[in-house]
C-alpha positions in Angstrom: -59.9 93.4 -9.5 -59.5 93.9 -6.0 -58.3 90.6 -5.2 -55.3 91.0 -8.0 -54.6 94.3 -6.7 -53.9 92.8 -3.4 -52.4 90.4 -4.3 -49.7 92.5 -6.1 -49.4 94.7 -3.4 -48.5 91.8 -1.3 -45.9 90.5 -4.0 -44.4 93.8 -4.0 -44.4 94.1 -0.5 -42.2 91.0 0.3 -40.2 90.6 -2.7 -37.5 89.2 -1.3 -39.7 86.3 -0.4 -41.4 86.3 -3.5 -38.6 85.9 -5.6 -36.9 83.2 -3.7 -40.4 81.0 -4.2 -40.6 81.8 -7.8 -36.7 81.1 -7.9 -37.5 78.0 -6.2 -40.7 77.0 -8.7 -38.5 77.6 -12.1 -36.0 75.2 -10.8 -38.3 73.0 -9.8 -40.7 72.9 -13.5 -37.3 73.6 -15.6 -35.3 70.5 -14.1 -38.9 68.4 -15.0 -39.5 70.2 -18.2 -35.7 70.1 -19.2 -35.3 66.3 -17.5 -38.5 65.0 -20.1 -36.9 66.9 -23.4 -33.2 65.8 -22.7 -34.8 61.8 -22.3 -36.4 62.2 -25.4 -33.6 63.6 -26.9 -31.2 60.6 -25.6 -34.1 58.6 -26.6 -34.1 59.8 -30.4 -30.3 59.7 -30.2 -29.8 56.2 -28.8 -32.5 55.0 -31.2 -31.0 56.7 -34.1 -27.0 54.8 -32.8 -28.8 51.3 -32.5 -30.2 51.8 -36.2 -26.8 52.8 -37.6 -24.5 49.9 -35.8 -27.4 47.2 -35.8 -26.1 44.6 -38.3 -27.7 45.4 -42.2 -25.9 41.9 -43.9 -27.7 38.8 -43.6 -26.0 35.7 -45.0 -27.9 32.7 -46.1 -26.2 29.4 -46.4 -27.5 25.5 -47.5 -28.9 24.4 -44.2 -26.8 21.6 -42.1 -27.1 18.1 -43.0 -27.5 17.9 -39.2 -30.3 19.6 -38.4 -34.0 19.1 -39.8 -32.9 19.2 -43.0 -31.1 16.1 -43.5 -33.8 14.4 -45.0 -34.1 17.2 -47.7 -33.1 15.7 -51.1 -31.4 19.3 -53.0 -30.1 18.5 -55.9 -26.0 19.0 -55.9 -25.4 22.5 -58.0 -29.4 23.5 -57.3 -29.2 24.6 -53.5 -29.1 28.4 -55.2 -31.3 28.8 -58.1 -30.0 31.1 -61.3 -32.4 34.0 -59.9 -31.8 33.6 -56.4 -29.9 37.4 -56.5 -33.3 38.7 -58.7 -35.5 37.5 -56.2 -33.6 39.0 -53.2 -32.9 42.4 -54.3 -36.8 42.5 -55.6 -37.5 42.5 -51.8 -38.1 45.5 -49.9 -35.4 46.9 -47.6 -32.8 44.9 -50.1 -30.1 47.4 -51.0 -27.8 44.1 -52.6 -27.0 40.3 -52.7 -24.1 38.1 -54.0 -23.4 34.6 -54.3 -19.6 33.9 -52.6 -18.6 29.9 -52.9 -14.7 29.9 -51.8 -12.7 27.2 -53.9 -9.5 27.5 -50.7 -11.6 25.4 -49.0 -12.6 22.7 -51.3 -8.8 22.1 -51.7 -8.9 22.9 -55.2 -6.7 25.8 -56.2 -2.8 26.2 -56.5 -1.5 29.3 -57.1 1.4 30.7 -58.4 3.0 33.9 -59.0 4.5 33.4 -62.7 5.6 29.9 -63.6 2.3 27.2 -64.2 4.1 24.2 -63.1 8.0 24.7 -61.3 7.0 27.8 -59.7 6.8 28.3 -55.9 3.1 27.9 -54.9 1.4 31.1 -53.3 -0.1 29.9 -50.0 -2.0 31.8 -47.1 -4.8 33.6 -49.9 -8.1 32.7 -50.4 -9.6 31.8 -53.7 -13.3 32.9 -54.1 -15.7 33.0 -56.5 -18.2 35.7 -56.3 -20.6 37.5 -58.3 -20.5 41.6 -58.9 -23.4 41.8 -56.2 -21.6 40.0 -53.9 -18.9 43.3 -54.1 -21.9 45.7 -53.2 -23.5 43.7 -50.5 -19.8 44.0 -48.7 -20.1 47.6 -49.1 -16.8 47.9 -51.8 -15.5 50.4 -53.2 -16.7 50.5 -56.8 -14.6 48.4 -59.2 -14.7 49.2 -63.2 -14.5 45.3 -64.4 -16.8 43.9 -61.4 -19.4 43.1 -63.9 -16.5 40.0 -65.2 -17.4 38.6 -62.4 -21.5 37.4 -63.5 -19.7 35.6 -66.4 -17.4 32.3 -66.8 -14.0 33.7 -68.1 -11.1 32.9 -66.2 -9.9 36.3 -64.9 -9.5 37.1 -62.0 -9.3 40.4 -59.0 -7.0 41.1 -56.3 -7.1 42.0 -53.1 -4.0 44.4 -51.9 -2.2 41.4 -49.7 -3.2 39.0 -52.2 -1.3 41.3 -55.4 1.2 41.5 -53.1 1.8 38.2 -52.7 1.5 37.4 -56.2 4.1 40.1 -57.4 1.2 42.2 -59.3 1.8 45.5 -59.0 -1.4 47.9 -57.4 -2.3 50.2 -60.2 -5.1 51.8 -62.9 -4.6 49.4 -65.8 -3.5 45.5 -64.8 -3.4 44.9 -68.6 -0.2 42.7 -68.9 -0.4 40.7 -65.5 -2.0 37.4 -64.6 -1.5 34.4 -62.3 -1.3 30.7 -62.3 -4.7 28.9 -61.0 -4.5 25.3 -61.1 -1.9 25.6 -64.0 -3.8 28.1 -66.0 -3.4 31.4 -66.5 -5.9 34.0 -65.6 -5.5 38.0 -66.2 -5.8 40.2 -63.7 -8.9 42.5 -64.7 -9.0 44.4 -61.3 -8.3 45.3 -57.6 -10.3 45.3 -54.7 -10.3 47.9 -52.1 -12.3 49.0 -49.6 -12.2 46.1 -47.4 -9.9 44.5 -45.3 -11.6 41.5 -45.2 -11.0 40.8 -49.2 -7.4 42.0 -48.9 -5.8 38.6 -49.0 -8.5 37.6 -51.8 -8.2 36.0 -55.2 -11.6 36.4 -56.5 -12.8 34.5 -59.5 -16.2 34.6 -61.1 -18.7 32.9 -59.4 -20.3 30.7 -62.3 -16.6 29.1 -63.1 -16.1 28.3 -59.5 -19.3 26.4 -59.2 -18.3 24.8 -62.8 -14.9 23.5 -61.2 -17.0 22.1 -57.9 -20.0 21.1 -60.2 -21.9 22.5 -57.1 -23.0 25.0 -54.7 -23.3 23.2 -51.8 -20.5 25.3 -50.1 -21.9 28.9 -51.7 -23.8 31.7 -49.3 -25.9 34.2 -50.1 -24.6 37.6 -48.7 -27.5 40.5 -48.8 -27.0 44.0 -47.5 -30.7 45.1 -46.1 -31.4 48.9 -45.3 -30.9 50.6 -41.8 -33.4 48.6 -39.7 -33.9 46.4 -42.4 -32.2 42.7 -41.5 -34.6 41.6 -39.1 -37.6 41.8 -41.7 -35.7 40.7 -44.7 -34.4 38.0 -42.4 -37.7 36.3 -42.1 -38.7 36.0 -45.5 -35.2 35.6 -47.3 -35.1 31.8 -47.6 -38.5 32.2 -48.9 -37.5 34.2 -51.2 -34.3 32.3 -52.7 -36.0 29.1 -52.4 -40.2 29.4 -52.3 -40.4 25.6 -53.3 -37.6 24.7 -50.4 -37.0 27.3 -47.9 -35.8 24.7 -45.1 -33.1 23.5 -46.8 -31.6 27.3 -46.3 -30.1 28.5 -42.9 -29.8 32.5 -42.2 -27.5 34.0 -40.1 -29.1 35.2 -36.4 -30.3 38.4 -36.4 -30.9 40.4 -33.3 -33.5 43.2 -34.4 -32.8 46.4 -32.6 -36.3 47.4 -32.5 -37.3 45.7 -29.7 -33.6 46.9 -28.1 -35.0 50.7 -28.8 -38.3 50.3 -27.2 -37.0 48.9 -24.0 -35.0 52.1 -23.7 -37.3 54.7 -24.2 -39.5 52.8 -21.9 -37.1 52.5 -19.0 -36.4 56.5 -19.8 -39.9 56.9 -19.6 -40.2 55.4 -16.0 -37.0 57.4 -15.3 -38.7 60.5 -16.1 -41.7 59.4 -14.4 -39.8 58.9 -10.9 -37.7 62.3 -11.5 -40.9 64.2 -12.5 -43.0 62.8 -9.2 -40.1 63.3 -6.5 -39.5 66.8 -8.3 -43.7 67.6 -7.9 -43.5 66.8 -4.3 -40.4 68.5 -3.5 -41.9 71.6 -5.1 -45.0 71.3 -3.5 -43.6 70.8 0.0 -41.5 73.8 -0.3 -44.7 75.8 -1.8 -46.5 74.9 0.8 -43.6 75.7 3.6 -43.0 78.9 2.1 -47.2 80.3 2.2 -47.1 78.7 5.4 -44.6 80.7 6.9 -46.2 83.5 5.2 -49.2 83.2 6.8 -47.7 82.9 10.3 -46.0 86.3 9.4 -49.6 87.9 8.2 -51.5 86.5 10.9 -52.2 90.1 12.5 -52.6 91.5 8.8 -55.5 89.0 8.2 -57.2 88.9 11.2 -57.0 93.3 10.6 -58.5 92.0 7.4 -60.9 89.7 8.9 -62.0 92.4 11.1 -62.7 94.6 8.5 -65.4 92.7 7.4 -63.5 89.8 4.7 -64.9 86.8 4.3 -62.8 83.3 4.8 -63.4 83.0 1.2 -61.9 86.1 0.5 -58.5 85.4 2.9 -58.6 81.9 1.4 -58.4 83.8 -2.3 -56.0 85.5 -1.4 -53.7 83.2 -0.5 -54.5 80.8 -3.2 -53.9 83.8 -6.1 -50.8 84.4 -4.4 -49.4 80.9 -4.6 -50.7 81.1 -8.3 -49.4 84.1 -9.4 -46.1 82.9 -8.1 -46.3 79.4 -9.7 -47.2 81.0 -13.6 -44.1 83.1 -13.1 -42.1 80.6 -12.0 -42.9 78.5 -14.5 -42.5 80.9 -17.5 -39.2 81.1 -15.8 -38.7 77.6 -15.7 -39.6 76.7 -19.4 -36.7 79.4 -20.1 -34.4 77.5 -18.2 -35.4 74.1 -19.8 -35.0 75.4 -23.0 -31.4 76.4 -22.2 -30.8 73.2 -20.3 -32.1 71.2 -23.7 -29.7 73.2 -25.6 -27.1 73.1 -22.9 -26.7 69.1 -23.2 -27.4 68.6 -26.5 -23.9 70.7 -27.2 -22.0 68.8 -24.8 -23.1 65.5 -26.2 -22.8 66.4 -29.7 -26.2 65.8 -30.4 -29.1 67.2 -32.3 -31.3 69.6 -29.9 -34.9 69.1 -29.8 -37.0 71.6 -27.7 -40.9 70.2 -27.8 -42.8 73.6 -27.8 -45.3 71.8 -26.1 -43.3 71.0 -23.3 -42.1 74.5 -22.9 -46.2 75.5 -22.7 -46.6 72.8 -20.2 -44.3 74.6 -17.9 -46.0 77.2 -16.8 -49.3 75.0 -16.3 -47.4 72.5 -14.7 -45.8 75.9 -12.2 -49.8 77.2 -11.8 -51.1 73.6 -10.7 -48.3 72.7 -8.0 -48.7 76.1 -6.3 -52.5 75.9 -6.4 -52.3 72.5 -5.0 -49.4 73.5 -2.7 -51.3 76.5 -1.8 -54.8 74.9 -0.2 -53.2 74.3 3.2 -52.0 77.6 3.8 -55.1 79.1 2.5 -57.4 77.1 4.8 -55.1 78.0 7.8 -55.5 81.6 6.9 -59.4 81.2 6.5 -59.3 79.8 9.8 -57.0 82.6 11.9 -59.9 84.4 14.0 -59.4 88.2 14.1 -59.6 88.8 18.0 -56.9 86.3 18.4 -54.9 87.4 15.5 -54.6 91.2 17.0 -53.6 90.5 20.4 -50.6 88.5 18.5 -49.3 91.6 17.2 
């Protein structure tokens, strides 16, 4: 009890000095306590951005005749099987899959606006076939008759450039309006919107477009996977579609972000490791410069004290409770000025603001240990100051 009442009286004493090393402590533990939350904070954040833009659509493909699997023997019109959708969407982290074989290509479709044979042909659109989960793994906007497309009938949907182009008007009902497609005519039972891509589309149902080829060697395999989800789903796709023959399929390269997000919270880590050690010392040194000079100050008041019959230990105490009481404070005071720092950056960033209550308690622990530390140097300089000496430097 005696030792804390000295040890206030001293505080009280020389607050001016006090309060410019507990000033000096909160800075010190809020900048480290502030500098770990706002990394794990830009952490969370930059993890959370990598999940949202990190590709979620995979697209698998018949492998190239090039590459290993030129020796495969798949059968023309078998490289997809009739459950190859079913099997894919059965998989975890699948939200959809389509089949998308484009007839343009195959140089088998003429179109035409109105007339089936004198007509001006209608170049620069694509002619697809596609099945209705080929429209949700593209993320479309929902469209009424989509479910046409799983069928064989010869109707077809329209992109906006593409019902431009073909002089079909954009609207609710298409009942009355159809185009030429080879010289037959095929109503328009829908339009697609949503995506630009499609917009210069002619989409057919997948089953009659792979009738007309009598294959599906020029089909993919589109599937939409879950936030996070491609690089899993990416592995075990071709399985999936083809357990008896996964070589001869080919998936599109997917770069997983996982490994992306790790790397950064681990260089933030480090980064918080170098701010939080150059911080200790700085606040250390300057602990230790400021009970220093504190003790030069005192040196007749201790070696009165000394006279008066105190120990070393007890001038050592002293000083070390000092430091300590000093360091609690200016930690409680530095947790406070975390907290508003966390708060402070999350605004400006737009972010979500996480304050680790943990963190916060550390602060004042974190304040206590680095002006006990700090501390021991003074302390044993004051323990040594020998009271004859310290009176004649009055």
């Amino acid at each position: 009890m005696d030792l804390m009442h000295d040890v206030l009286v001293e505080i009280h004493t020389r607050r001016a000095r006090t309060t410019l090393l507990v000033a000096a402590i909160a800075l010190s533990t809020g900048a480290l306590v502030g500098a770990v939350s706002i990394s794990r904070m830009a952490a969370v954040q930059i993890d959370t951005d990598l999940a949202a833009t990190a590709t979620r659509t995979i697209v698998v493909t018949p492998a190239s005749q090039e590459g290993p699997a030129s020796a495969l023997a798949v059968p023309a019109g078998a490289v997809f099987p009739s459950d190859a959708e079913a099997a894919v969407t059965s998989l975890p982290l699948v939200e959809a899959a389509g089949l998308r074989q484009d007839l343009t290509t195959r140089g088998a479709a003429v179109l035409r606006a109105r007339d089936p044979v004198d007509g001006p042909e209608v170049t620069g659109l694509t002619v697809a076939g596609v099945s209705a989960g080929y429209l949700d793994a593209v993320e479309l906007d929902a469209v009424p008759t989509a479910w046409m497309l799983d069928g064989t009938d010869r109707v077809v949907l329209l992109g906006a450039k593409a019902a431009e182009s073909l002089d079909v008007p954009v609207s609710q009902d298409p009942t009355g309006h159809g185009v030429w497609l080879n010289g037959i005519r095929y109503p328009v039972v829908g339009f697609l919107t949503g995506d630009p891509a499609l917009s210069s589309t002619v989409v057919v149902p997948y089953g009659l477009v792979t009738q007309m080829l009598g294959t599906d060697a020029g089909a993919s395999l589109t599937v939409l996977t879950a936030p996070g989800g491609a690089g899993p789903v990416a592995s075990v796709v071709r399985t999936a579609v083809r357990p008896d023959l996964p070589a001869s399929l080919a998936t599109s390269i997917v770069v997983d972000a996982a490994g992306a997000r790790r790397g950064v919270a681990t260089q933030l880590d480090r980064l918080v490791a170098w701010i939080g050690g150059l911080l200790l010392a700085l606040t250390m040194l300057l602990i230790a410069n400021a009970m220093v000079v504190a003790v030069m100050s005192r040196t007749p008041e201790i070696g009165l004290r000394r006279a008066m019959g105190a120990s070393r230990r007890n001038i050592a105490s002293l000083v070390l409770c000092e430091g300590a009481t000093a360091g609690v404070v200016g930690g409680l005071a530095g947790a406070a000025l975390a907290a508003v720092l966390v708060v402070a950056t999350a605004v400006v960033n737009g972010w979500t603001a996480r304050v680790d209550p943990v963190l916060l308690a550390v602060a004042p622990v974190f304040g206590l240990a680095a002006a006990a530390l700090a501390s021991v140097y003074p302390a044993a300089r004051a323990a040594a100051v020998q009271p004859a000496t310290a009176v004649r430097s009055d």
